[in-house]
N, C-alpha and C positions, 0 to 999 in steps of 0.2 A: 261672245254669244249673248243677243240679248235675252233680257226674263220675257214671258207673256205679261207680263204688267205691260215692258215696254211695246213690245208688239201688238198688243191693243191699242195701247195708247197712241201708238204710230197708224195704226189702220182708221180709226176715229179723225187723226189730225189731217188726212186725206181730204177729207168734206167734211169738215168743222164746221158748223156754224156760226164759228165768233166768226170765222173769213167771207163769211156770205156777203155780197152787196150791200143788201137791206141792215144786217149789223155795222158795216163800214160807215152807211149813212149815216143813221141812228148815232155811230160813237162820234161821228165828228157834228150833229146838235142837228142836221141837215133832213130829217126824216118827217114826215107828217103827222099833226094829230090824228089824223084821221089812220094812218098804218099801225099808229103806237096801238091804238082802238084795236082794229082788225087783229094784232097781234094777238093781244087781252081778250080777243074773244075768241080766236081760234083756239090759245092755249086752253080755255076752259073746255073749249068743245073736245080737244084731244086729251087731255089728263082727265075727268069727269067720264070720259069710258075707259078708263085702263081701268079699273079693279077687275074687268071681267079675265081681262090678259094676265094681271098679279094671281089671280085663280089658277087659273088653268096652269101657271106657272108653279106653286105651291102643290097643287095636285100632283106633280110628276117629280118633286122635289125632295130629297132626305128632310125627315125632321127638322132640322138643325136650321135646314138652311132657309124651308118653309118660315120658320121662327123669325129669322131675320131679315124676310123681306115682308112678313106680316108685323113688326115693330115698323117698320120704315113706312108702311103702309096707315099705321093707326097714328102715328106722328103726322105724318100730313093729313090726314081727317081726325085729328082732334076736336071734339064739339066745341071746346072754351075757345080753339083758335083754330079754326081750317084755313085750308091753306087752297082752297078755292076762293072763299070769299076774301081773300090778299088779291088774288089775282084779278077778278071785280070791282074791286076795288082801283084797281089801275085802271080797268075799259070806263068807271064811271066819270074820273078822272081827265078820260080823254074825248066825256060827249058821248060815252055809247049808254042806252038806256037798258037796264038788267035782264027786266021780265023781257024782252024782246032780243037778245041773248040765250034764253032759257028755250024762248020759242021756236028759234030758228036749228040747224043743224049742222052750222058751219060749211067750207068748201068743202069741193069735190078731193081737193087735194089733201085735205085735213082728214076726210073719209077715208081717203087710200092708205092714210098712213096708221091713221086707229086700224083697220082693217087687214093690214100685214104684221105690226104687230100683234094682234087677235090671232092670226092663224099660227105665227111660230111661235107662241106659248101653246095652243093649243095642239098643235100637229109635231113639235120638236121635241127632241132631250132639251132637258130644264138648264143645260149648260147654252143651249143656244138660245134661251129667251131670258136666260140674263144676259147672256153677253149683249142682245138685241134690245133690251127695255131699261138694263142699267147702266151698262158699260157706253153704248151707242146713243143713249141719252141724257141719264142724270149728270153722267160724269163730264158733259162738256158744260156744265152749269157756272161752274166757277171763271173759265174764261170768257163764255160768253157773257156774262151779264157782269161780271168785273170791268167788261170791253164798254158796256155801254150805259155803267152806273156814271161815269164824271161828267158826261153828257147828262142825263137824267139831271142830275144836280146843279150844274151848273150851267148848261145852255137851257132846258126847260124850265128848272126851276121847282120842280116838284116838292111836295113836302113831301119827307120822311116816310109817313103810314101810307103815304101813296103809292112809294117805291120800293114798301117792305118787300115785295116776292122777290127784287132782284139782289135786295141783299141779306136777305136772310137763305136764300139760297145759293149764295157762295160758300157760304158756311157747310148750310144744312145736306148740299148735294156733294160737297166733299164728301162729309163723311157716308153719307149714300152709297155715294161710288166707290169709296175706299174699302166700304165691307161687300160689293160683287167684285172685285177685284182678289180680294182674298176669298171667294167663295169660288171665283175662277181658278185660282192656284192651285186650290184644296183639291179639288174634284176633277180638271182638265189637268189628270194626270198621263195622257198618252200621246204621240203627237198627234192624232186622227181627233182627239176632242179638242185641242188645242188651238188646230184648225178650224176646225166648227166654230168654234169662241170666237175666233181672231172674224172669220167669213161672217159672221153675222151683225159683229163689231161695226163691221165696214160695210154692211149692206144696212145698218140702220142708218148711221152715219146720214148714208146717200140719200136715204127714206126721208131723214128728218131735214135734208138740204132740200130735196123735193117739197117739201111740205111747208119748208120759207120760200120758197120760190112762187107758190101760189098766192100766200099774204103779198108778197112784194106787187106780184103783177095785179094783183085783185084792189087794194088797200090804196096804194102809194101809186100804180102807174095809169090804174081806168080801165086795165083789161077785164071785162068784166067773167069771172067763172062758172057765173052762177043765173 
């Protein structure tokens, strides 16, 4: 019998993102300035609106567990070091210009995906917008960007403070995803919640494959979305 650790984890490995196309390119040095860019700027557009989702998620959430995804929340917007302007740091990196960034609203594909996570914090039990915001997200950090750090390093060439988001968050989204995973354990104690957990796991999953799929064909191939 397996745990719901591993049943998440198996529903997530479904539509991973490390196996996306656009990450295959990427890990073998083959991908574009110009996608690394788009990537770097989508990410902002889609992290840079979830606190409204970590809300709405916190709202419906025991104390306890409130607490700890507002610690994880104030960690990535630490004033001395956010973890935005890491990620700006890369689009700067790859030719994109900030203020025009800031101005713009990202794809259509990038919208759909801030905007379903928005709704299942907002409309679900708080076990399905973790499973959907940390399980279905953070937690594939570590292999994706592990997938496409020796690339970064060695066929691009980047310095270091360039490439900080992708390895400080192998680190930092471990242990991210290691405390909704045990916040999944604690709480999806029936199999009807377990379910839910595991169903939103895999539908974020899909959400956030959709939403490389837009950078890939938008960035990298000239389909344009927008």
């Amino acid at each position: 019998m397996k745990t719901l650790r591993e049943r998440l984890e198996a529903a997530v490995m479904e539509r991973h993102c490390a196996d996306h196309p656009m990450t295959l390119k990427w890990a073998d040095g083959k991908l574009s300035q110009n996608a690394m860019a788009g990537w770097a700027i989508e990410h902002y557009h889609w992290v840079s609106k979830m606190p409204k989702a970590m809300l709405y998620t916190c709202a419906h959430a025991p104390v306890g567990v409130a607490k700890i995804l507002l610690e994880n929340f104030n960690e990535e917007n630490d004033p001395d070091h956010p973890h935005m302007d890491i990620v700006l740091r890369f689009a700067v990196a790859n030719g994109a210009d900030i203020d025009a960034i800031k101005r713009d609203r990202g794809l259509p594909t990038t919208e759909s995906w801030v905007a379903w996570l928005t709704r299942v914090a907002k409309e679900e039990p708080f076990i399905a917008s973790v499973a959907a915001l940390n399980i279905g997200t953070e937690s594939q950090s570590p292999l994706l960007y592990g997938r496409v750090l020796p690339a970064l390093r060695n066929s691009y060439r980047f310095k270091e403070d360039e490439i900080e988001h992708f390895w400080l968050h192998v680190d930092a989204d471990t242990e991210h995803g290691g405390r909704a995973f045990d916040i999944l354990e604690k709480y999806a104690t029936t199999p009807e919640l377990q379910e839910m957990a595991i169903h939103y796991a895999r539908e974020s999953a899909k959400m956030r494959w959709f939403y490389f799929d837009g950078i890939y064909l938008h960035y990298e191939t000239g389909y344009k979305l927008r």
